[in-house]
N, C-alpha and C positions, 0 to 999 in steps of 0.2 A: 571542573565543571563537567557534568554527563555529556554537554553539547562536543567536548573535546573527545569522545569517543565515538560518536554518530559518525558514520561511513560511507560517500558517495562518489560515483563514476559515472561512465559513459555504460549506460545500459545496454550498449549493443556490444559490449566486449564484457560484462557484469554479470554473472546471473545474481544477484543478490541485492538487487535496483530496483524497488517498487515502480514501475513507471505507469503516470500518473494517464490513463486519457480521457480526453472529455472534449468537447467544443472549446475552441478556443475564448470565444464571444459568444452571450448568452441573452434571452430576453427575460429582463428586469419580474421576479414574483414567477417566470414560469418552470416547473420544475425540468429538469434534462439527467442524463446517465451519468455518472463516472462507473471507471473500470478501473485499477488499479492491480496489475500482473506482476506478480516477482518473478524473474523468468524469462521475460518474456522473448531473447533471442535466443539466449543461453540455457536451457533449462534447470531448474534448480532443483537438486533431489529431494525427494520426500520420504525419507525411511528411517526406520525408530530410532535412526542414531544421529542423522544428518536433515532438519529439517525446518521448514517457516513457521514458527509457531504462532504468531498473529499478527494483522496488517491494522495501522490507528490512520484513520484519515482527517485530516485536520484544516482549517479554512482562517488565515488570518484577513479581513477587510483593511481595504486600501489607507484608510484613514485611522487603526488601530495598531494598537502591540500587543491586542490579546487573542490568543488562539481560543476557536473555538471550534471543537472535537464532533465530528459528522457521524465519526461510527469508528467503533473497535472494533476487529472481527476474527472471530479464535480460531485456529487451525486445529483439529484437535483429532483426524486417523493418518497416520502418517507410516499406515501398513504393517504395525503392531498386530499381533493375534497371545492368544495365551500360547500358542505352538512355538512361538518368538516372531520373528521376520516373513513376512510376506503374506501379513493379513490379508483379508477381504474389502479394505476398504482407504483409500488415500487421496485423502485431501491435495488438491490442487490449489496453487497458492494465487488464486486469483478474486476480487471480490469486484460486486456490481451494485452501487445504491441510485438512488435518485434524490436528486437534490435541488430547488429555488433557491436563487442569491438574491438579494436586494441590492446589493453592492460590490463593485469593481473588486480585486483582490489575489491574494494568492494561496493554490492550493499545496498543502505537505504530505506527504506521503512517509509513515513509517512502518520497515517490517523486522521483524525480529527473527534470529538465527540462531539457534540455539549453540551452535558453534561459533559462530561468525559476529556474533552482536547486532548492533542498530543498524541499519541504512537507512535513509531518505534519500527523496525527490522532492520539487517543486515546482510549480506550474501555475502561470499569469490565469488568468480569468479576466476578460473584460464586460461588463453589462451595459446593454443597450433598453 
């Protein structure tokens, strides 16, 4: 199974740890932020050989087993140039949506490593 290759730690010794943040508790229909940082004590390199190539955020409801997908989000300069190494431009591996729950539940976080594979996170949500 793929799930036996997904990879997660303690984000604060990790740099390859989506970690998830948002309000813990939320009001019911009104939308609020997630952020979701690979990185985020540790930092995580971004250069054309070593890097996040895209972060999936995902939201299973308290009373279900079916995930449902909030947003892919592509990483795609990670300081490449046609000269080779140390383009003009490098994605930072952090992303920001906005989102309404109707329901209690938990969030996933996954990012991809082009070296390293899968990791995730996860993160309670309760609505009020």
């Amino acid at each position: 199974m793929l799930s036996d290759y997904v990879q997660s730690a303690d984000w604060k010794n990790e740099k390859h740890i989506p970690v998830i943040l948002c309000p813990d508790c939320v009001q019911a229909s009104e939308p609020f932020e997630i952020e979701v940082a690979v990185g985020k004590e540790i930092p995580h390199p971004n250069t054309p050989t070593h890097f996040i190539a895209w972060i999936a955020l995902h939201f299973v409801p308290a009373d279900s087993h079916v995930s449902i997908e909030l947003g892919r989000f592509e990483m795609s300069a990670h300081g490449a140039s046609a000269s080779g190494d140390g383009g003009p431009a490098i994605t930072q591996s952090k992303i920001k949506c906005s989102v309404a729950l109707q329901k209690p539940g938990k969030l996933f976080a996954t990012a991809y490593c082009n070296i390293h594979g899968l990791w995730t996170s996860e993160k309670s949500v309760s609505v009020r």
